[in-house]
TIPAVO-351618 format. One record per atom (N, C-alpha, C): residue in three letters; atom name; x, y, z. Coordinates in steps of 0.02 Angstrom, whole numbers. Example, Ala and Ser with C-alpha at 12.3 -4.5 7.8 and 13.67 -1.06 7.14 Angstrom:
2
rest ALA, atom N, px 660, py -284, pz 390;
rest ALA, atom CA, px 615, py -225, pz 390;
rest ALA, atom C, px 660, py -165, pz 390;
rest SER, atom N, px 642, py -112, pz 354;
rest SER, atom CA, px 684, py -53, pz 357;
rest SER, atom C, px 645, py 2, pz 394;
//
This chain:
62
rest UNK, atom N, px 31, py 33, pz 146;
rest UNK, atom CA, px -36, py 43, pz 172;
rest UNK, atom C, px -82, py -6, pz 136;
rest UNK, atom N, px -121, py -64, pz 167;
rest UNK, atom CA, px -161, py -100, pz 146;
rest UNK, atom C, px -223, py -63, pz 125;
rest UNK, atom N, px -219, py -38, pz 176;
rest UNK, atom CA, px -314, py -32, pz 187;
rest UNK, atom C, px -318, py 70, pz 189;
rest UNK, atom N, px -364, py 83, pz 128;
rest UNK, atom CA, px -370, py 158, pz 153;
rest UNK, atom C, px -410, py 172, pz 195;
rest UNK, atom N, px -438, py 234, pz 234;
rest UNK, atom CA, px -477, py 260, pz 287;
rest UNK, atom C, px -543, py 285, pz 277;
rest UNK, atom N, px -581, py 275, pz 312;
rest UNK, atom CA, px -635, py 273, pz 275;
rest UNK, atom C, px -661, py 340, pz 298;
rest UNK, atom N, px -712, py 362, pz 232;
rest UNK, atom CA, px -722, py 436, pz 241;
rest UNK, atom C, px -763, py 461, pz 289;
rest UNK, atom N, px -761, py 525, pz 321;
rest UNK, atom CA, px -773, py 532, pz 381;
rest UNK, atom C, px -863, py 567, pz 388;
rest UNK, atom N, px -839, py 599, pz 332;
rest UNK, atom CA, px -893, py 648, pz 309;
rest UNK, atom C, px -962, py 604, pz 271;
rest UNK, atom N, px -952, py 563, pz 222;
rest UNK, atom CA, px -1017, py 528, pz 221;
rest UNK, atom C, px -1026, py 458, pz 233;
rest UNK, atom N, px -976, py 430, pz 242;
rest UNK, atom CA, px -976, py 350, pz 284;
rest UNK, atom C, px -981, py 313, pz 204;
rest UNK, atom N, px -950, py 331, pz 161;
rest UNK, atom CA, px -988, py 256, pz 105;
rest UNK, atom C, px -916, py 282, pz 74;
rest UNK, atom N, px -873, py 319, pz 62;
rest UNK, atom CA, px -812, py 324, pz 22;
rest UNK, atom C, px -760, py 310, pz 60;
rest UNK, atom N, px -705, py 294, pz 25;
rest UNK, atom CA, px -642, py 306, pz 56;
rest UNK, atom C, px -606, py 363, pz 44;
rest UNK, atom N, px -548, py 374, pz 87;
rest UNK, atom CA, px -495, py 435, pz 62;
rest UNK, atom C, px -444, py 416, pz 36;
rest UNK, atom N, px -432, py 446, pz -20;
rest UNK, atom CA, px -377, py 417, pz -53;
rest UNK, atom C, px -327, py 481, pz -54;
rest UNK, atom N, px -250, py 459, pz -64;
rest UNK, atom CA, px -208, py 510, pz -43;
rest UNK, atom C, px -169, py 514, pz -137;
rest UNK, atom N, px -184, py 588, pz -122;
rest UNK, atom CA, px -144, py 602, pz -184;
rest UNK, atom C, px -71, py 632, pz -180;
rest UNK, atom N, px -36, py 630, pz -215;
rest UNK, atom CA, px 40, py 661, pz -213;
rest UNK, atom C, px 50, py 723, pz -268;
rest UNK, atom N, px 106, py 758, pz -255;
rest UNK, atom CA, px 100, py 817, pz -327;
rest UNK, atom C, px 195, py 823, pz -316;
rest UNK, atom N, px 221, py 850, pz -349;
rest UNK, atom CA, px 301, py 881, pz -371;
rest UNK, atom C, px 293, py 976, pz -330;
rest UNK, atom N, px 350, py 986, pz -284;
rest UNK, atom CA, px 348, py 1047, pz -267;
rest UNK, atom C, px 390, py 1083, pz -338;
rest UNK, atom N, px 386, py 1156, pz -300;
rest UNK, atom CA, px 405, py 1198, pz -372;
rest UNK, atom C, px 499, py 1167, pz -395;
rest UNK, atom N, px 511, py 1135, pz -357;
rest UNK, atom CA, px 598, py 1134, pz -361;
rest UNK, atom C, px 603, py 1073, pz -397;
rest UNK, atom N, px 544, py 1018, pz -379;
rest UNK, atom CA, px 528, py 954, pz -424;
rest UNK, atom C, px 531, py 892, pz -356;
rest UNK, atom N, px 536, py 936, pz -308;
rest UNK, atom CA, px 551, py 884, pz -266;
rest UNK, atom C, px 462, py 840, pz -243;
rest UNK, atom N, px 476, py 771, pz -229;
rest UNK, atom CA, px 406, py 743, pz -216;
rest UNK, atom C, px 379, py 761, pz -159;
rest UNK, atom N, px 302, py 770, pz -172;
rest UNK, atom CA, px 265, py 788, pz -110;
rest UNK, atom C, px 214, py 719, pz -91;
rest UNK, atom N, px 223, py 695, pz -50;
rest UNK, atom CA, px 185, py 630, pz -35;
rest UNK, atom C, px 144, py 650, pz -3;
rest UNK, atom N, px 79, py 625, pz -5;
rest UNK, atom CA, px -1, py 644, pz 22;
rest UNK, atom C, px -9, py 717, pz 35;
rest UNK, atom N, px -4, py 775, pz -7;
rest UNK, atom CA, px -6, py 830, pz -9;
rest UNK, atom C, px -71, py 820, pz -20;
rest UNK, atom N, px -133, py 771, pz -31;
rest UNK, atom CA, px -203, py 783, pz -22;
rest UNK, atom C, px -228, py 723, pz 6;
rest UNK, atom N, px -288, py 724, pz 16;
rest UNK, atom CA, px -336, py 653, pz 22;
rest UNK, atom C, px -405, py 662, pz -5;
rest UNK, atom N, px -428, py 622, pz -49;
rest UNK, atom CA, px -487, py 649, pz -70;
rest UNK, atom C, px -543, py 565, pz -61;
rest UNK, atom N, px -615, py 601, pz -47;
rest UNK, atom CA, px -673, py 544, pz -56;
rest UNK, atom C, px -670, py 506, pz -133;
rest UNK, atom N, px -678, py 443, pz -129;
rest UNK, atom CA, px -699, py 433, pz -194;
rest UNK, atom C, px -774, py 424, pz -208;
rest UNK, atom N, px -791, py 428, pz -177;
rest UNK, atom CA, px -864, py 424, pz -180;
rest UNK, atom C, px -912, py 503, pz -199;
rest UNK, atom N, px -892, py 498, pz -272;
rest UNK, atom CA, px -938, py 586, pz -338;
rest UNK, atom C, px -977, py 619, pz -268;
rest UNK, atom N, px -1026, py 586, pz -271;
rest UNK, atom CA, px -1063, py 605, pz -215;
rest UNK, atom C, px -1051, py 658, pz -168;
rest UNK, atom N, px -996, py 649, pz -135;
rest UNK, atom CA, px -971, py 692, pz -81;
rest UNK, atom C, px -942, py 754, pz -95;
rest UNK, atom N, px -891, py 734, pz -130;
rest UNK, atom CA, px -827, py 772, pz -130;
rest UNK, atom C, px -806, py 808, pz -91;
rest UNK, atom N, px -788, py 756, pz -12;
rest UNK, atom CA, px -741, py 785, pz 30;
rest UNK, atom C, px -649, py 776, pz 2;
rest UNK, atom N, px -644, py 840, pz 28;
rest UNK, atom CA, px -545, py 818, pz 15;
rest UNK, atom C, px -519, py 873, pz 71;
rest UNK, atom N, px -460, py 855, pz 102;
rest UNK, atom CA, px -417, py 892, pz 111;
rest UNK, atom C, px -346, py 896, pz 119;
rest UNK, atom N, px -305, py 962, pz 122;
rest UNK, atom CA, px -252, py 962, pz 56;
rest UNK, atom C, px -199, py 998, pz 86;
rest UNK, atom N, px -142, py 1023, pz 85;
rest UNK, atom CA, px -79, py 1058, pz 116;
rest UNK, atom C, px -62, py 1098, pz 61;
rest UNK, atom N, px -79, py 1179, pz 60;
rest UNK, atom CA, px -32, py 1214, pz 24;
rest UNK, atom C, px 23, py 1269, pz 50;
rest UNK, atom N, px 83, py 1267, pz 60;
rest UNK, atom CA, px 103, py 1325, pz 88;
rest UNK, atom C, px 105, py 1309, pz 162;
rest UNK, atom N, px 92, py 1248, pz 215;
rest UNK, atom CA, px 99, py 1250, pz 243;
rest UNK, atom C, px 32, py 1248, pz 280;
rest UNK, atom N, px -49, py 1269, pz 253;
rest UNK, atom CA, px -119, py 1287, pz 267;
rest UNK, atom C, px -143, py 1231, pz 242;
rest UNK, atom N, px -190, py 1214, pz 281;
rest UNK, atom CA, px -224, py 1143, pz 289;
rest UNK, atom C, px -303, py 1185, pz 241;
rest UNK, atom N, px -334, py 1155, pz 192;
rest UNK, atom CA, px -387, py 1171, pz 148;
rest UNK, atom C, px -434, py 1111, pz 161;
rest UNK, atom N, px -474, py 1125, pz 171;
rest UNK, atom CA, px -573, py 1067, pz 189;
rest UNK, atom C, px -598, py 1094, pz 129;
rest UNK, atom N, px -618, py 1040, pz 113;
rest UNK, atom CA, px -661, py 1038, pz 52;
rest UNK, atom C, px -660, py 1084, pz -11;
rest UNK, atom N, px -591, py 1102, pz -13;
rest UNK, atom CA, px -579, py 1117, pz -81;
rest UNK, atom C, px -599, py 1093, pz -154;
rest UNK, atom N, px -628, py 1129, pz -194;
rest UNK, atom CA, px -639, py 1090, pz -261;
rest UNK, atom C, px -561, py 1079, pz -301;
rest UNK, atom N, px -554, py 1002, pz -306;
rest UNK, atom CA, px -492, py 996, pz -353;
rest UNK, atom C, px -510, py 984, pz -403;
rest UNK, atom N, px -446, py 1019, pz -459;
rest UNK, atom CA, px -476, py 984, pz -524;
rest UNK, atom C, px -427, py 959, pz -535;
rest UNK, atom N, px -421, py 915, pz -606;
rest UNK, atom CA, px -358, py 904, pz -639;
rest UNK, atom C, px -363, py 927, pz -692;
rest UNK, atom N, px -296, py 920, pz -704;
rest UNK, atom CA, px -238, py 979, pz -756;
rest UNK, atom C, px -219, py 930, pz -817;
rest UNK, atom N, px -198, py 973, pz -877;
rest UNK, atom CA, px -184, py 940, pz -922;
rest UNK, atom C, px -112, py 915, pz -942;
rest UNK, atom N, px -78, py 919, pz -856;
rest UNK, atom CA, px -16, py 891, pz -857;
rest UNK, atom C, px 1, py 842, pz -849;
//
């Protein structure tokens, strides 16, 4: 992927796609997408199968 998508919700960020490890260790590729642009903080995310809008993510001290 060259080029990321640009955010939908305030027009000045992009979405960037994050990845995470399921519980077995297996990889989860773009299990999110988040704005980079503070400002916004649009994201949305796959848990379980359920699609989440604008969830607050944080990060972990893993």
């Amino acid at each position: 992927m060259d080029q990321f998508p640009d955010c939908k919700k305030c027009g000045d960020g992009l979405l960037l796609p994050l990845s995470d490890y399921g519980r077995d260790g297996a990889p989860i590729r773009y299990k999110a997408w988040v704005c980079h642009n503070p400002a916004c903080g649009f994201s949305i995310r796959i848990d379980n199968g359920e699609i989440s809008l604008g969830k607050l993510l944080r990060e972990t001290a893993r």
